[in-house]
C-alpha positions as CSV (number, residue, x, y, z in Angstrom):
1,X,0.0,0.0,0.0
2,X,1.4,3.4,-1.1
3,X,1.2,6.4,0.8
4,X,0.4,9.7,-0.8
5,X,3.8,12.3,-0.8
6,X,2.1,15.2,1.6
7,X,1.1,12.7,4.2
8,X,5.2,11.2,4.2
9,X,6.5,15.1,3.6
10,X,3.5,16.0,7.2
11,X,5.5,13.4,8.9
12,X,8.9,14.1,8.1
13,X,8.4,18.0,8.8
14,X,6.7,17.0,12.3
15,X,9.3,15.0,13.8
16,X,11.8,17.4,12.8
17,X,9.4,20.3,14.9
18,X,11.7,19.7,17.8
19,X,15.1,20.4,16.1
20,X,15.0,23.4,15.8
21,X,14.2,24.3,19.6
22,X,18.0,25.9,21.2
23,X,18.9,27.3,24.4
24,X,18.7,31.4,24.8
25,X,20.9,32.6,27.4
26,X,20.3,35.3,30.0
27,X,21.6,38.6,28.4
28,X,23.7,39.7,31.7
29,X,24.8,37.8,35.3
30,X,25.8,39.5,38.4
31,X,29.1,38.8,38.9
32,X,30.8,39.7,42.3
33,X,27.9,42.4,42.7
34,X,28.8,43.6,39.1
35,X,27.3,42.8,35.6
36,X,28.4,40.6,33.3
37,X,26.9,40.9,29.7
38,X,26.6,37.9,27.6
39,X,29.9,37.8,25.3
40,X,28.6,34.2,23.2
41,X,26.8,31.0,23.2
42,X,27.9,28.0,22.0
43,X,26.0,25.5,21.4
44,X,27.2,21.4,21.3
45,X,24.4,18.3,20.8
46,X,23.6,17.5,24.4
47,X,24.4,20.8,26.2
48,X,24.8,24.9,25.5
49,X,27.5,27.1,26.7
50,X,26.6,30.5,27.5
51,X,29.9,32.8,28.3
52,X,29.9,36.7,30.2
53,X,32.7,38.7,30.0
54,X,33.3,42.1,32.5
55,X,36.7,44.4,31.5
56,X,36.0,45.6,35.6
57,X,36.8,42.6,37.0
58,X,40.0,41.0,37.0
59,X,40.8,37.6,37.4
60,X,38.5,34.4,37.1
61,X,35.5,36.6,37.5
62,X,36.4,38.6,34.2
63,X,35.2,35.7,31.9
64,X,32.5,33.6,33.6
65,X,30.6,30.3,32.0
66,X,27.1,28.4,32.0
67,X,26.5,25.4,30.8
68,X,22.4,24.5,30.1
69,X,21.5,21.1,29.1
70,X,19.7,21.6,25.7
71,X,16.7,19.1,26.4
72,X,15.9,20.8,29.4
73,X,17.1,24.2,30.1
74,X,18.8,23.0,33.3
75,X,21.9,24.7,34.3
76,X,24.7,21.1,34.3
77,X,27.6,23.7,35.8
78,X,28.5,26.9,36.0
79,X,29.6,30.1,38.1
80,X,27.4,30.5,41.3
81,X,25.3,33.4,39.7
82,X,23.8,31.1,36.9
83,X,20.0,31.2,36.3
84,X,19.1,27.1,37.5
85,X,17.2,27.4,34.1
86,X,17.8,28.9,30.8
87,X,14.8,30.0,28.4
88,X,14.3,27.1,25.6
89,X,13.1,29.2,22.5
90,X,11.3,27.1,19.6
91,X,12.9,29.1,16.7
92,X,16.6,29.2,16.5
């Protein structure tokens, strides 16, 4: 039994609904009672790492890291400051 093309194309384009779903990290992070402003994300297959840079603080705290599981928005590690959870936006 054949099966027409828009009902295979439907299916194809609904499991990939999901894909396209990424982490958006938080824009700034108090670091050491200063802000940190979100310098990049990186994104990997399981997990997304979100990096905040501050020229005032010198140091470790000058460059700080999260890193958000991409399933779930959970923070996995990071500095103290991190949100637990990240925002998971649909449309990357």
């Amino acid at each position: 039994m054949f099966t027409s093309l828009p009902s295979i194309i439907f299916a194809l384009l609904s499991s990939l609904a999901g894909v396209n779903a990424c982490i958006q990290c938080p824009g700034s992070l108090k670091v050491d009672g200063s802000v940190s402003h979100l310098s990049s994300t990186n994104p990997f297959d399981q997990f997304t790492f979100c990096f905040y840079t501050n020229a005032n603080l010198s140091g470790g705290d000058s460059s700080v890291a999260c890193e958000y599981d991409n399933e779930t928005a959970n923070l996995l590690f990071g500095y103290e400051s991190c949100p637990v959870t990240a925002t998971m936006k649909n449309n990357c």
